[in-house]
ZAMARGU-4260 file (C-alpha; in steps of 0.2 Angstrom, whole numbers, plus 5000, padded with zeros to 4 digits):
<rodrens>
0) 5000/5000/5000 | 5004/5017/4996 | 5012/5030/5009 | 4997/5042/5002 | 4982/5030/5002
5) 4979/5036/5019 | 4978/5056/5014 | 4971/5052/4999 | 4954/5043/5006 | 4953/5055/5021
10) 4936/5067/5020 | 4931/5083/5029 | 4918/5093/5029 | 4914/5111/5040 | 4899/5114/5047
15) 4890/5131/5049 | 4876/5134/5061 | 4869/5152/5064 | 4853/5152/5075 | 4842/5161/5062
20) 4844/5144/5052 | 4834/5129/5054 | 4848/5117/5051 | 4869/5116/5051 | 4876/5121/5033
25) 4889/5114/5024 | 4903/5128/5022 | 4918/5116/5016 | 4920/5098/5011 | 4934/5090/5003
30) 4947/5073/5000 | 4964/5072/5003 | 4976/5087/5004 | 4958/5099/5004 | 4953/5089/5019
35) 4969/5090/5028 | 4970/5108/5025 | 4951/5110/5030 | 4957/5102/5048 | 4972/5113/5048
40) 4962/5129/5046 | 4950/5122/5059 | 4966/5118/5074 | 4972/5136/5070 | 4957/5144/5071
45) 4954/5134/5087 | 4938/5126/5079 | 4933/5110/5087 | 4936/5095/5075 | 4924/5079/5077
50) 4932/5063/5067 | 4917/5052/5059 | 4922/5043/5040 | 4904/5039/5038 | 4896/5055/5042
55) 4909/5065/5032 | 4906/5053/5019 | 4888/5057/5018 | 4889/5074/5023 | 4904/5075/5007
60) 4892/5071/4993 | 4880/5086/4998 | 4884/5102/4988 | 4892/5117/4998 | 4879/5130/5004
65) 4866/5113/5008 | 4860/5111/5023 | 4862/5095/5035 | 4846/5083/5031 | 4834/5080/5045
70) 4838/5062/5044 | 4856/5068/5050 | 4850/5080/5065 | 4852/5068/5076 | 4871/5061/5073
75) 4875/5080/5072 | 4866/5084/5090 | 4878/5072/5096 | 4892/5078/5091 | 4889/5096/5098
80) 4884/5089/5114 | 4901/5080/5114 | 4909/5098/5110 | 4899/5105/5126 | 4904/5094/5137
85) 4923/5092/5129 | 4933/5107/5134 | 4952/5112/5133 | 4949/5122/5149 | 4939/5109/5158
90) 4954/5098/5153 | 4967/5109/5159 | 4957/5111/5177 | 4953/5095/5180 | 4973/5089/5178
95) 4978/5106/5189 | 4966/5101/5203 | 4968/5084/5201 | 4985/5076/5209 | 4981/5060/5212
100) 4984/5052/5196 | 5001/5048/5190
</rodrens>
């Protein structure tokens, strides 16, 4: 196997919410070095990044500007509840006040 076939299968797709809309939009979406640069912008810019191949796949044949079908709502609730609950700060101040692991 190639030392690219991992880049080259790898999807990404950004997802826009405003709360004037009904549902998330797609804003990006892309394969190999556009996906990795999609999740590069998103580190930089300190957007969180969720990894699912079969929910970028799906959401990766829908044209940019389209929003996430309702059949989708529910896998993409999911993942913002993980990013409310998911913090770098609650990660950082559970480690500083807990000592007792090591």
């Amino acid at each position: 196997m190639s030392r690219y076939s991992g880049k080259i299968n790898k999807k990404a797709v950004a997802l826009k919410y405003d709360s004037d809309q009904v549902a998330p939009v797609i804003v990006a979406s892309g394969m190999g070095h556009v996906a990795e640069k999609i999740v590069e912008l998103a580190a930089e810019n300190s957007v969180p990044v969720y990894e699912d191949t079969s929910l970028a796949t799906i959401l990766s044949r829908l044209e940019l500007g389209a929003e996430v079908p309702e059949e989708l709502y529910k896998a993409i609730v999911d993942i913002y509840v993980y990013f409310l609950k998911f913090s770098p700060s609650n990660i950082r101040n559970d480690s500083e006040t807990d000592t007792t692991k090591g």
